[in-house]
SERO-4910 file (N, C-alpha, C, O; in steps of 0.05 Angstrom, whole numbers):
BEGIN
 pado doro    nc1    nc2    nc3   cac1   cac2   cac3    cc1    cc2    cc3    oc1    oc2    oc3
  Unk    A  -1592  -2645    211  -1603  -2619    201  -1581  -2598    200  -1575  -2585    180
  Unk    A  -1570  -2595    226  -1544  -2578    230  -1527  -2578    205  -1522  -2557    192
  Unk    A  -1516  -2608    198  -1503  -2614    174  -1516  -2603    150  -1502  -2585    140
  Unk    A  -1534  -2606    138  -1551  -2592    113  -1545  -2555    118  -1530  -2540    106
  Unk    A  -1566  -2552    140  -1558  -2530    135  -1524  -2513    132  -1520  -2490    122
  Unk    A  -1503  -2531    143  -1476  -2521    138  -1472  -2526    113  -1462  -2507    101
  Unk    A  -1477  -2548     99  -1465  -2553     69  -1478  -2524     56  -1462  -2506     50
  Unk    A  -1503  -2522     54  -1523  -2503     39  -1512  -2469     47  -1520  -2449     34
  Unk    A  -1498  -2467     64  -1488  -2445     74  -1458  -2442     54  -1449  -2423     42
  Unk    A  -1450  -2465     56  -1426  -2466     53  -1424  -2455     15  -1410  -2437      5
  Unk    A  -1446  -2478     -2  -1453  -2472    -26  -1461  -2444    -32  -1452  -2434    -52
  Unk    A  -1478  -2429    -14  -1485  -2404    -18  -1455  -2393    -21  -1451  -2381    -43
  Unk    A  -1434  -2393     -5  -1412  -2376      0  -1393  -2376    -27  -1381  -2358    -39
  Unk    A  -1395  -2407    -30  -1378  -2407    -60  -1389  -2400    -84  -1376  -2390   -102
  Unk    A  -1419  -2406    -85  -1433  -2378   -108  -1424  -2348   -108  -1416  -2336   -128
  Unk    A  -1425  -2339    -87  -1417  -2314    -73  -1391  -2303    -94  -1390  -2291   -116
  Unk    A  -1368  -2318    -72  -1342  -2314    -77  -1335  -2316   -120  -1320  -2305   -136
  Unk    A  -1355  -2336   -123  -1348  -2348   -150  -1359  -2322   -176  -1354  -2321   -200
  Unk    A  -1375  -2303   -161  -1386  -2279   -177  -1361  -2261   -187  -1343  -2262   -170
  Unk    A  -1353  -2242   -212  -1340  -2228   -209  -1343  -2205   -189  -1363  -2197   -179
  Unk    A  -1315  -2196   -187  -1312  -2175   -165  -1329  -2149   -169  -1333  -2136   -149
  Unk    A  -1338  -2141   -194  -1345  -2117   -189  -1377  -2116   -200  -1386  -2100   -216
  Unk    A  -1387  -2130   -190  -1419  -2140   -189  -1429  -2161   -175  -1417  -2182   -171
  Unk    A  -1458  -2154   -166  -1474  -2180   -166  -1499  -2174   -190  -1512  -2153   -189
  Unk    A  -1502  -2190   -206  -1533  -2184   -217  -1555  -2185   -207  -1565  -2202   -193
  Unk    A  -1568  -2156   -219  -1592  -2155   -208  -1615  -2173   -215  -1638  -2167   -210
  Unk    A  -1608  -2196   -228  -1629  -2210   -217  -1636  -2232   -209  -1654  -2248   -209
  Unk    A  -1603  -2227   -197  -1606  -2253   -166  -1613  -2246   -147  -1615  -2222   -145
  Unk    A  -1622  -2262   -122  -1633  -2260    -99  -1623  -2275    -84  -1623  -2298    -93
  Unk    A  -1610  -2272    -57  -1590  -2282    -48  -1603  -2288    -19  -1612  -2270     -5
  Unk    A  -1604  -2320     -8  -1612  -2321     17  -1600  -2326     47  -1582  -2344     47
  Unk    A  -1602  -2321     58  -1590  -2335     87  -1608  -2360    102  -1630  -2355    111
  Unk    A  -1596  -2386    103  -1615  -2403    109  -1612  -2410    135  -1589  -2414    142
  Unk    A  -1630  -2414    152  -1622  -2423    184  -1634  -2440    189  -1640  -2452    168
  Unk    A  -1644  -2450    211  -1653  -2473    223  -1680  -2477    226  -1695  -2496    223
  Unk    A  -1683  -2447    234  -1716  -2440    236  -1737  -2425    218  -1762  -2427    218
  Unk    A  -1718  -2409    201  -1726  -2385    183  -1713  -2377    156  -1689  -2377    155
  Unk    A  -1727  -2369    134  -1706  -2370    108  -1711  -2327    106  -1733  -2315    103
  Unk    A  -1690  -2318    107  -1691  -2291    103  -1687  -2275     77  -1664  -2272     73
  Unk    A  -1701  -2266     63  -1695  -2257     34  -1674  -2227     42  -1678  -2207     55
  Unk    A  -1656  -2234     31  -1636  -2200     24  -1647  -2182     12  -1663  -2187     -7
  Unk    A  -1640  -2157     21  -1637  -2132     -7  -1631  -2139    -32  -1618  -2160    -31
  Unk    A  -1632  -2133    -53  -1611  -2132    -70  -1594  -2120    -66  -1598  -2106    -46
  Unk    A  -1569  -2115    -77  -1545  -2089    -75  -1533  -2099   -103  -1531  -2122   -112
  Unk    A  -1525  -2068   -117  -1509  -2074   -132  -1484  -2072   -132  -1482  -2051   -120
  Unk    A  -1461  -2080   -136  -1432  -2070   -121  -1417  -2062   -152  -1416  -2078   -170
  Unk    A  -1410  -2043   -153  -1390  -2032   -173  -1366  -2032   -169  -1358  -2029   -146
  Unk    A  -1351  -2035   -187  -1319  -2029   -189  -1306  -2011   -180  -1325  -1997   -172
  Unk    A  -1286  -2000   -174  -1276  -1979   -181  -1274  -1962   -205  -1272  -1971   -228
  Unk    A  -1275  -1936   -201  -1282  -1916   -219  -1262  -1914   -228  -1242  -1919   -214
  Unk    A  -1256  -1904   -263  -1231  -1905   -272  -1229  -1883   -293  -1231  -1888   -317
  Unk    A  -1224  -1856   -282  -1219  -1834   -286  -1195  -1831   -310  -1176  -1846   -304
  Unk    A  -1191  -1818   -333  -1173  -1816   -344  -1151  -1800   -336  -1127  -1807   -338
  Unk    A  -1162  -1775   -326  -1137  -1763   -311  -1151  -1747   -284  -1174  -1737   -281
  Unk    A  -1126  -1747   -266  -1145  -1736   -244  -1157  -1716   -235  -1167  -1718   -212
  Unk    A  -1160  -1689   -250  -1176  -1676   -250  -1212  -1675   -254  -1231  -1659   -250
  Unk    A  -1207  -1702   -266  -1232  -1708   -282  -1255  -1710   -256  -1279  -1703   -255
  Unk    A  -1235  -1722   -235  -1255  -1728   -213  -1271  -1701   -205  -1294  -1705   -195
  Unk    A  -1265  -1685   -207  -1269  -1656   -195  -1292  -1658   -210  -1310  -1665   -195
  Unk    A  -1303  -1654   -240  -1316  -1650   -249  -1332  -1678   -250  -1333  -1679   -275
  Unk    A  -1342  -1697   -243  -1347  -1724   -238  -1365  -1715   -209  -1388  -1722   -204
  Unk    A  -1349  -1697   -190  -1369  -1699   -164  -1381  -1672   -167  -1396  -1666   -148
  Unk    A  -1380  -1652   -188  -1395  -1633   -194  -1419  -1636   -204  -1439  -1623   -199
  Unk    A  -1413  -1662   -225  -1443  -1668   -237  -1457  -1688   -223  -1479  -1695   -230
  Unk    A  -1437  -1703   -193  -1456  -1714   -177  -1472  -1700   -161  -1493  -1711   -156
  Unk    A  -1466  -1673   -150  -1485  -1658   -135  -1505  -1645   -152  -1521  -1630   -142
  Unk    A  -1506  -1649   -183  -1530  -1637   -198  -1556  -1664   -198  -1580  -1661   -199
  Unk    A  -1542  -1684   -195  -1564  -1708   -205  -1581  -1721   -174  -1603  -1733   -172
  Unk    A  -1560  -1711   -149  -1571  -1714   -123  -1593  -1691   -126  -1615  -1699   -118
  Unk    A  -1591  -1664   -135  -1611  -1644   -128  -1631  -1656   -142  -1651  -1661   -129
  Unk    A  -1630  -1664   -172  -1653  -1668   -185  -1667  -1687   -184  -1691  -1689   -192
  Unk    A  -1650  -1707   -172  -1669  -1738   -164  -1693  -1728   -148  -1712  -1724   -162
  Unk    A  -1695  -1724   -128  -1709  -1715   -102  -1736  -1711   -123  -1755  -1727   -128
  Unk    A  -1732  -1687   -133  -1754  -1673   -146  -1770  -1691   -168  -1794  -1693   -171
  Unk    A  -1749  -1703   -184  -1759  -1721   -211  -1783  -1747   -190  -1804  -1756   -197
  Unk    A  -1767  -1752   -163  -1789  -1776   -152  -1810  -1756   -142  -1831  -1769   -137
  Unk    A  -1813  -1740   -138  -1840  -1727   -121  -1854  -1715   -145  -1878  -1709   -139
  Unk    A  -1847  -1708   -173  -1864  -1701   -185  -1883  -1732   -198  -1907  -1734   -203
  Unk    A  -1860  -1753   -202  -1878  -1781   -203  -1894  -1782   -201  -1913  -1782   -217
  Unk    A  -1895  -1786   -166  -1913  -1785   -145  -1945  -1778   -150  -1968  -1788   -151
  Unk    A  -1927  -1748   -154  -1952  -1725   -164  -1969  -1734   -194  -1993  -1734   -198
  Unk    A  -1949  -1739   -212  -1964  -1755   -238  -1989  -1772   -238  -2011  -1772   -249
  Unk    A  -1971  -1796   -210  -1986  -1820   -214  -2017  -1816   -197  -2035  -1832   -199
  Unk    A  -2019  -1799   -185  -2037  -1795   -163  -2055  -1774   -177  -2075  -1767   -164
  Unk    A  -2049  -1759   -211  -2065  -1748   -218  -2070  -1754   -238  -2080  -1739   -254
  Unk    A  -2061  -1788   -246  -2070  -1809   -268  -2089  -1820   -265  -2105  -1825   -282
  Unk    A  -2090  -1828   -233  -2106  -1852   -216  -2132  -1829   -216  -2151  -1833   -230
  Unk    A  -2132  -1806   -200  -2151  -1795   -210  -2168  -1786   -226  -2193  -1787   -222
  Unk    A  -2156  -1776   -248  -2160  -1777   -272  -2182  -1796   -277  -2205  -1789   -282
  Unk    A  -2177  -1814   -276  -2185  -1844   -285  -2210  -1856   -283  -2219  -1875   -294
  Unk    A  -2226  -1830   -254  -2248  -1842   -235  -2259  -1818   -252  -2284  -1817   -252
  Unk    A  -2247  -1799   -264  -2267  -1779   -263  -2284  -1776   -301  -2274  -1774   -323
  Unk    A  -2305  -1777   -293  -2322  -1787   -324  -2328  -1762   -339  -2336  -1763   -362
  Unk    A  -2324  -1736   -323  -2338  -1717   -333  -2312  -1701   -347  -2292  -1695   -334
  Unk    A  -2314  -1693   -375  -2286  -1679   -387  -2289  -1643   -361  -2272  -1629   -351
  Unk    A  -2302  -1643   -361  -2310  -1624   -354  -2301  -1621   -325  -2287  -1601   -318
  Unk    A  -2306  -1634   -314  -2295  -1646   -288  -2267  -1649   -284  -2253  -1641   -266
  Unk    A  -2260  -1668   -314  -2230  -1668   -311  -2214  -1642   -318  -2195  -1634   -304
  Unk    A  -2222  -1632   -337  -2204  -1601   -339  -2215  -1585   -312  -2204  -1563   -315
  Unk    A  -2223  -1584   -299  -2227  -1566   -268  -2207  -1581   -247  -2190  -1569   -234
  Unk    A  -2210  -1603   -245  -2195  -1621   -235  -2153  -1611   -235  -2137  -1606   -217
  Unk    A  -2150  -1612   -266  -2122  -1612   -273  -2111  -1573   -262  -2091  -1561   -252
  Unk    A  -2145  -1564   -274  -2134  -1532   -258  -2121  -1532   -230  -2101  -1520   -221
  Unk    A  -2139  -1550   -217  -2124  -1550   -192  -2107  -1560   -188  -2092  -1545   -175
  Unk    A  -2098  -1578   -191  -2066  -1592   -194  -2041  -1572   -208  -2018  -1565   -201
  Unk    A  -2061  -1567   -232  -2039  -1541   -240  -2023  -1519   -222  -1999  -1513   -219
  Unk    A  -2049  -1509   -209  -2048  -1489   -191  -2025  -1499   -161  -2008  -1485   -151
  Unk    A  -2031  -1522   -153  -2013  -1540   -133  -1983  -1549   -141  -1964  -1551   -125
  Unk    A  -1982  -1553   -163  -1956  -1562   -176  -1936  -1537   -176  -1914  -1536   -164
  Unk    A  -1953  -1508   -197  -1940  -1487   -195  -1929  -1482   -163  -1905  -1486   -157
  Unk    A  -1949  -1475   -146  -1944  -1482   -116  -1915  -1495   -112  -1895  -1481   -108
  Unk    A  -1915  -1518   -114  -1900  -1538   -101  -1870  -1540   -107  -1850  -1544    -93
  Unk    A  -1873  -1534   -143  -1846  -1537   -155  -1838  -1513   -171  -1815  -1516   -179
  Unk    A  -1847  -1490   -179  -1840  -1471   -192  -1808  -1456   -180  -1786  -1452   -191
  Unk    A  -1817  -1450   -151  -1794  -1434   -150  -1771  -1458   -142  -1748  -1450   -147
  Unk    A  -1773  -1476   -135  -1749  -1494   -140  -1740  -1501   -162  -1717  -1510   -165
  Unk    A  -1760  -1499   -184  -1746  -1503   -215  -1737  -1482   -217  -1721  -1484   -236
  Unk    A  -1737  -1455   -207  -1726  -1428   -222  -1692  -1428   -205  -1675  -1415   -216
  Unk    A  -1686  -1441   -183  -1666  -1444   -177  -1643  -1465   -190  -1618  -1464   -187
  Unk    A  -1657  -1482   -205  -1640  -1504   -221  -1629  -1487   -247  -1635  -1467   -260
  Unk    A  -1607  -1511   -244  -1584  -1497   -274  -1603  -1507   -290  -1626  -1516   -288
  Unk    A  -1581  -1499   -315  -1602  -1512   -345  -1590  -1543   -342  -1607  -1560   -347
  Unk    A  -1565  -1554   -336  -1561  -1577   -320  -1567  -1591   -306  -1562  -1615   -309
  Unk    A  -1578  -1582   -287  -1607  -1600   -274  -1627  -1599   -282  -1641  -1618   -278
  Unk    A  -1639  -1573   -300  -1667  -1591   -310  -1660  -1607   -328  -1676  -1626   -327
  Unk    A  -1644  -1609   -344  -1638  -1637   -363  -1632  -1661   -353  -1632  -1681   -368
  Unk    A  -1626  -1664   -327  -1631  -1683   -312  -1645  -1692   -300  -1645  -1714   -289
  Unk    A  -1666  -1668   -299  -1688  -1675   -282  -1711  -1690   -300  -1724  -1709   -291
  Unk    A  -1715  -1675   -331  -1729  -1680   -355  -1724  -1725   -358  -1739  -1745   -362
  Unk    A  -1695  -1721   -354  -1685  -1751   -367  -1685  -1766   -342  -1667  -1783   -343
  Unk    A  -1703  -1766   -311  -1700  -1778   -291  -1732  -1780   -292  -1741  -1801   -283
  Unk    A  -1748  -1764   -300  -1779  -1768   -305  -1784  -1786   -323  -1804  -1801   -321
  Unk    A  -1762  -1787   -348  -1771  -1809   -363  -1762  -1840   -347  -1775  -1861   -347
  Unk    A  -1743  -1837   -338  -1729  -1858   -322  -1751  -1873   -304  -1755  -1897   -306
  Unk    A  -1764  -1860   -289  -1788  -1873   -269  -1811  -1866   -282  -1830  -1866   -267
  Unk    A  -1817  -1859   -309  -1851  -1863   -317  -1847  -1879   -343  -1865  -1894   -351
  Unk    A  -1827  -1877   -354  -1824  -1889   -390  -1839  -1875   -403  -1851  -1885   -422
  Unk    A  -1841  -1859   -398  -1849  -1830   -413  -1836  -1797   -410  -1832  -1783   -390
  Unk    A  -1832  -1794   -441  -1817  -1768   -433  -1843  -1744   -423  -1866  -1749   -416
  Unk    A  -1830  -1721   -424  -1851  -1705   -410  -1863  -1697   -434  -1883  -1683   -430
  Unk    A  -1857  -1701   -457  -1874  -1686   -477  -1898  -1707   -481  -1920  -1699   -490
  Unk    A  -1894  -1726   -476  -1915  -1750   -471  -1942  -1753   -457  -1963  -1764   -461
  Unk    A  -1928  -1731   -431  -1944  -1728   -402  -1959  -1707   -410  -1981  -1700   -401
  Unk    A  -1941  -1693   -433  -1966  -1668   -433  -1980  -1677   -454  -2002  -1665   -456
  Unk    A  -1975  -1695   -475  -1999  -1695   -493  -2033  -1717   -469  -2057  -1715   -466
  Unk    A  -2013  -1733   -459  -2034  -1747   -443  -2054  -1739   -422  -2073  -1753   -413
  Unk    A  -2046  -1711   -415  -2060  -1697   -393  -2067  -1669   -402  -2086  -1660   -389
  Unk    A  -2058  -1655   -419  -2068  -1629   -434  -2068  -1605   -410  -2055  -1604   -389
  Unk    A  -2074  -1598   -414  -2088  -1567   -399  -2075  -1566   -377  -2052  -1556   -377
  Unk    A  -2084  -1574   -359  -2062  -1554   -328  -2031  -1574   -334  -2011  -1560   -331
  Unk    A  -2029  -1587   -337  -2003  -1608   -341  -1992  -1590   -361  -1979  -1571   -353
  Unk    A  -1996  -1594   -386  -1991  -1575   -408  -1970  -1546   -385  -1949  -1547   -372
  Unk    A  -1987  -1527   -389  -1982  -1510   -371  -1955  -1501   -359  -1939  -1482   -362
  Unk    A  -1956  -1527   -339  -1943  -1527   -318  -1919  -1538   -332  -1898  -1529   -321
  Unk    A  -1914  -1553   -352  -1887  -1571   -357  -1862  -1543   -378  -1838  -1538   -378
  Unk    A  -1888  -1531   -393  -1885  -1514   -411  -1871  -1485   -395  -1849  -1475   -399
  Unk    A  -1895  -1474   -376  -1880  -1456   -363  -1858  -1453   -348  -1846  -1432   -344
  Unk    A  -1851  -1476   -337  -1837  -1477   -312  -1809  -1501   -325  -1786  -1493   -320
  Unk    A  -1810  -1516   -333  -1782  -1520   -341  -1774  -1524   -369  -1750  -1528   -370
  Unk    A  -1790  -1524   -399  -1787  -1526   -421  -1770  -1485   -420  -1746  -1481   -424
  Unk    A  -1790  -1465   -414  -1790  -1443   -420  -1757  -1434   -407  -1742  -1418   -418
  Unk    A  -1752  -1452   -372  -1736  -1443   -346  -1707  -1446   -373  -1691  -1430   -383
  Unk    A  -1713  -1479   -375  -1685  -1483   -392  -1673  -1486   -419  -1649  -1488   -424
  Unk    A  -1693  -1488   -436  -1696  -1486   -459  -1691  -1512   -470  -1675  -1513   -489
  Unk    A  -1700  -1529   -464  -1697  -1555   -469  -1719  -1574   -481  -1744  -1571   -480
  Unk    A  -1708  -1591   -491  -1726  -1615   -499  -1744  -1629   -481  -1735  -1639   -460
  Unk    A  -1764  -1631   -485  -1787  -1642   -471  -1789  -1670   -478  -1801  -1686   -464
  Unk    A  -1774  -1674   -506  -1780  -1696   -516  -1749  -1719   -512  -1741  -1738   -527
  Unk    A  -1739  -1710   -492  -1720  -1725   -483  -1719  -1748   -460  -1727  -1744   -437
  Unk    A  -1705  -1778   -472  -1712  -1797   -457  -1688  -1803   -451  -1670  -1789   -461
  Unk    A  -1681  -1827   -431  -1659  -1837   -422  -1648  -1866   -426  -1664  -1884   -423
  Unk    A  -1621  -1872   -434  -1618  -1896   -445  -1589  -1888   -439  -1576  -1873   -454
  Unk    A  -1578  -1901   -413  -1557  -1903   -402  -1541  -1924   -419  -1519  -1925   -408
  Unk    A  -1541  -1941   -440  -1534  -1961   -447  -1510  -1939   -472  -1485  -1939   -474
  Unk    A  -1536  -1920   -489  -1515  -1917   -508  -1513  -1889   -505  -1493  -1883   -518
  Unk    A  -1525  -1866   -492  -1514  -1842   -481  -1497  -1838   -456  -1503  -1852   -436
  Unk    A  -1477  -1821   -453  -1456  -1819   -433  -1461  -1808   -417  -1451  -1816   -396
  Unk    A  -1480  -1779   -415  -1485  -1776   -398  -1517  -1790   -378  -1523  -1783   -355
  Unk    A  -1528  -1807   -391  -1551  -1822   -378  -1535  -1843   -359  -1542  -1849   -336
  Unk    A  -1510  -1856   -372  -1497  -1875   -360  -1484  -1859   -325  -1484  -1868   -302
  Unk    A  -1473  -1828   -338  -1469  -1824   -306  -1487  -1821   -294  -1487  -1832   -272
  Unk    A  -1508  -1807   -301  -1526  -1800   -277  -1529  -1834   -259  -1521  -1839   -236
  Unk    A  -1545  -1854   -282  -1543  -1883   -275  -1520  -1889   -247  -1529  -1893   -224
  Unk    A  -1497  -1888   -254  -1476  -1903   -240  -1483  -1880   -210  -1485  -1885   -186
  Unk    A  -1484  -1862   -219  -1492  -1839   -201  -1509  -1853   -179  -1507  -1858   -155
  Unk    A  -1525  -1856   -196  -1552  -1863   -174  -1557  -1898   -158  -1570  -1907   -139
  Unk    A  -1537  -1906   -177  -1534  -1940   -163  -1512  -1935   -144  -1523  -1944   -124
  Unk    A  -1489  -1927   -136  -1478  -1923   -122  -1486  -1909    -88  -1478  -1913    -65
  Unk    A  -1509  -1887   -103  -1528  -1879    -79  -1538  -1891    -64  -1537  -1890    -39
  Unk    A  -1553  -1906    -81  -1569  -1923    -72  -1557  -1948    -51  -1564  -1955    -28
  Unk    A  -1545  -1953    -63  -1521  -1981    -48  -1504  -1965    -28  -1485  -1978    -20
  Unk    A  -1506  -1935    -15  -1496  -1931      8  -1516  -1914     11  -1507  -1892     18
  Unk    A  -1547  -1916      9  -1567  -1905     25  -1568  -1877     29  -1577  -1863     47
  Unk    A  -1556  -1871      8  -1553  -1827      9  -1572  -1812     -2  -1575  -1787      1
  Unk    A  -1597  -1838    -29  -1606  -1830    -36  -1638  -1851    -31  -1629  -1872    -21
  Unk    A  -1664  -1854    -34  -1675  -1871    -26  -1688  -1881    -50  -1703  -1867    -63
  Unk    A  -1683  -1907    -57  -1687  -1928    -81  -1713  -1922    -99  -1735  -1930    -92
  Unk    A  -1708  -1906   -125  -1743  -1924   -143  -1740  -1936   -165  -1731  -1925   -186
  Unk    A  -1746  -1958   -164  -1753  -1969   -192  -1752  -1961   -223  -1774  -1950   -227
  Unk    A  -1743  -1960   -239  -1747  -1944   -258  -1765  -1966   -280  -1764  -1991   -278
  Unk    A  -1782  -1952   -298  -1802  -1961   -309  -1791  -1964   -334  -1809  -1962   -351
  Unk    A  -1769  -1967   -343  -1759  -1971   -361  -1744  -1993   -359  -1733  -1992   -337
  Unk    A  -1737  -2019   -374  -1721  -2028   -363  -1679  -2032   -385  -1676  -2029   -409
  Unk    A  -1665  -2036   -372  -1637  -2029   -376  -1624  -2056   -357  -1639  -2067   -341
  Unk    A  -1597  -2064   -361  -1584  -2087   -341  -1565  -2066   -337  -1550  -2064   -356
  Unk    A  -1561  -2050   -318  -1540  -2032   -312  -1518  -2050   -310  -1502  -2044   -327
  Unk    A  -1509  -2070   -295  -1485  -2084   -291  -1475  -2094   -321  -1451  -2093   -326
  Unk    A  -1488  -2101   -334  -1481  -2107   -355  -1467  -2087   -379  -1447  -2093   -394
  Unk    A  -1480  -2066   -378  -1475  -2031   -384  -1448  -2023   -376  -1429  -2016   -389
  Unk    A  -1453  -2026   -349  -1427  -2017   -325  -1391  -2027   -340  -1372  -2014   -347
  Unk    A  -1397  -2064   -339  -1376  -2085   -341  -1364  -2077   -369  -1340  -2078   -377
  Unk    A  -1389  -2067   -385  -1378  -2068   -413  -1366  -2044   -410  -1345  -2046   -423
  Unk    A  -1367  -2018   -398  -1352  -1993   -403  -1328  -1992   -388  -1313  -1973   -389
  Unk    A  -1325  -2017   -372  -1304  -2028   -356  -1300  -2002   -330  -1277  -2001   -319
  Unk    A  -1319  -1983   -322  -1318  -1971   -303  -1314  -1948   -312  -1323  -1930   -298
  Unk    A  -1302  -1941   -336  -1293  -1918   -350  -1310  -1884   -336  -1333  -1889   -329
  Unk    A  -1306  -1868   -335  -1316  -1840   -325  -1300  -1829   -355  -1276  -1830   -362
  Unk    A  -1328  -1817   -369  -1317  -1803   -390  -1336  -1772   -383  -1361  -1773   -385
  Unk    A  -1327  -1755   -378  -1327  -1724   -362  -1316  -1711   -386  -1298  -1698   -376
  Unk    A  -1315  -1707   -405  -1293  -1697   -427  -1322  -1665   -428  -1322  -1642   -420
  Unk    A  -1340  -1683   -442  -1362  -1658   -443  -1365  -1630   -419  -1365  -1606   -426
  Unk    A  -1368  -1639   -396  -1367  -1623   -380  -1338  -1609   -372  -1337  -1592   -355
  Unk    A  -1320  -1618   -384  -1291  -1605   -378  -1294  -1579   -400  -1284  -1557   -398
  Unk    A  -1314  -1592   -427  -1308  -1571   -453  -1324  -1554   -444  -1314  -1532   -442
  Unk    A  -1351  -1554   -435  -1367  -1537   -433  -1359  -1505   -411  -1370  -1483   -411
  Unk    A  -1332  -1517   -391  -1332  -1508   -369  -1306  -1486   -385  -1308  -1462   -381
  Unk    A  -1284  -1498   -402  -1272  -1483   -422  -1286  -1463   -448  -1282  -1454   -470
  Unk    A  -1299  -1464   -435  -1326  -1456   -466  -1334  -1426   -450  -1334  -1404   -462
  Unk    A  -1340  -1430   -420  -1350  -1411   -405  -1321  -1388   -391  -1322  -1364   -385
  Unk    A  -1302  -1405   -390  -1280  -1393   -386  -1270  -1372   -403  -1264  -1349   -396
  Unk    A  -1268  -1385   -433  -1264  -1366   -460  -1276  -1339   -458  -1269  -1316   -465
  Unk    A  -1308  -1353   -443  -1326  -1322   -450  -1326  -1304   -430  -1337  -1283   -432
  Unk    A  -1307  -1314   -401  -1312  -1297   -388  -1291  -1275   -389  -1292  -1251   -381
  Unk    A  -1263  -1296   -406  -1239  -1271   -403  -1247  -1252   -428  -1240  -1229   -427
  Unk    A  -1262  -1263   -451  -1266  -1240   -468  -1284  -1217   -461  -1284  -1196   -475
  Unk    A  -1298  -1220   -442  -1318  -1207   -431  -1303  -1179   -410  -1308  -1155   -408
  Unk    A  -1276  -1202   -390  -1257  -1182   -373  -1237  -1165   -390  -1225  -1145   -381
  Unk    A  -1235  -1171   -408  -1214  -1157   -438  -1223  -1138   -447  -1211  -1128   -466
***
């Protein structure tokens, strides 16, 4: 038995080793086999090294990482809040009922998230907009045709109005650049536990995404935007 289980250890190791270096796919499942017990792993995804064009880039690379850490947090607790006033929703037969219902949620949401949306850039709510579609597969202009009245409301007042943005914006890390960082953003979190794991309801093969852009960090946008604000501030000191 001893023997079996060493060969089967041993095969696991050279699967292992035999993966490229800068992945495992997510949709293997990787075991440890013992004598008495078979243990299922985490998944983890492991990435490459990041490959910056020049090094300043990094600077602006961990600027837009502390915008997608603020806005994750919020994008999973308004979910939360979605799914728990879907499920409700759901039981309740009376329209009547349900628009009294959504007032109050309205009224709780304003509560809960207003003045933390009035503190976000117009850069985090656009991350926050394309991290809601990320864990519902629905953008928010979706959420408000599907729930109307206090939803409505609340999506409209508080971050369409905050940032002037598209409601009707979704996420597709595959062929937009900035969806891809937030993405690498957030798998990297994840795989050192800084941020705490959800599912996204959309589905994407990030490693596959990743391998093909060969690790690349393209920051070019946020370098122009940040020269854009510079221009206006010396014409402004002039």
């Amino acid at each position: 038995m001893k023997g079996l289980v060493t060969l089967l250890l041993l095969l696991c190791s050279c699967t292992f080793f035999a993966q490229k270096k800068d992945s495992i796919p997510l949709s293997k499942q990787y075991l440890v086999i013992t004598d008495t017990t078979t243990i299922k792993l985490k998944e983890v995804v492991l990435l490459s090294k990041r490959k910056f064009e020049a090094q300043e880039d990094v600077h602006y690379y961990y600027w837009f990482r502390k915008k997608v850490f603020k806005a994750y947090p919020y994008a999973i607790l308004a979910v939360k809040r979605m799914d728990t006033l879907s499920g409700r929703l759901a039981k309740i037969e009376s329209n009547r009922d349900k628009k009294r219902y959504t007032k109050i949620i309205q009224r709780y949401l304003e509560g809960e998230f207003t003045d933390q949306l009035k503190k976000m850039t117009k850069t985090e709510g656009r991350i926050l907009i394309k991290l809601i579609y990320r864990q519902t597969g629905l953008t928010v202009f979706d959420q408000i045709r599907e729930f109307r009245s206090g939803w409505n409301a609340f999506w409209y007042n508080t971050t369409a109005n905050l940032f002037s943005l598209s409601l009707k914006t979704e996420y597709d890390p595959e062929h937009e650049n900035e969806d891809f960082l937030i993405e690498e953003i957030l798998q990297r979190a994840f795989t050192d536990e800084l941020l705490v794991e959800q599912k996204p309801r959309i589905t994407f093969d990030f490693n596959k995404i990743y391998q093909e852009r060969d690790g690349k960090i393209d920051v070019e946008t946020y370098k122009l935007m940040f020269a854009k604000a510079k221009k206006k501030q010396e014409r402004r000191s002039n």
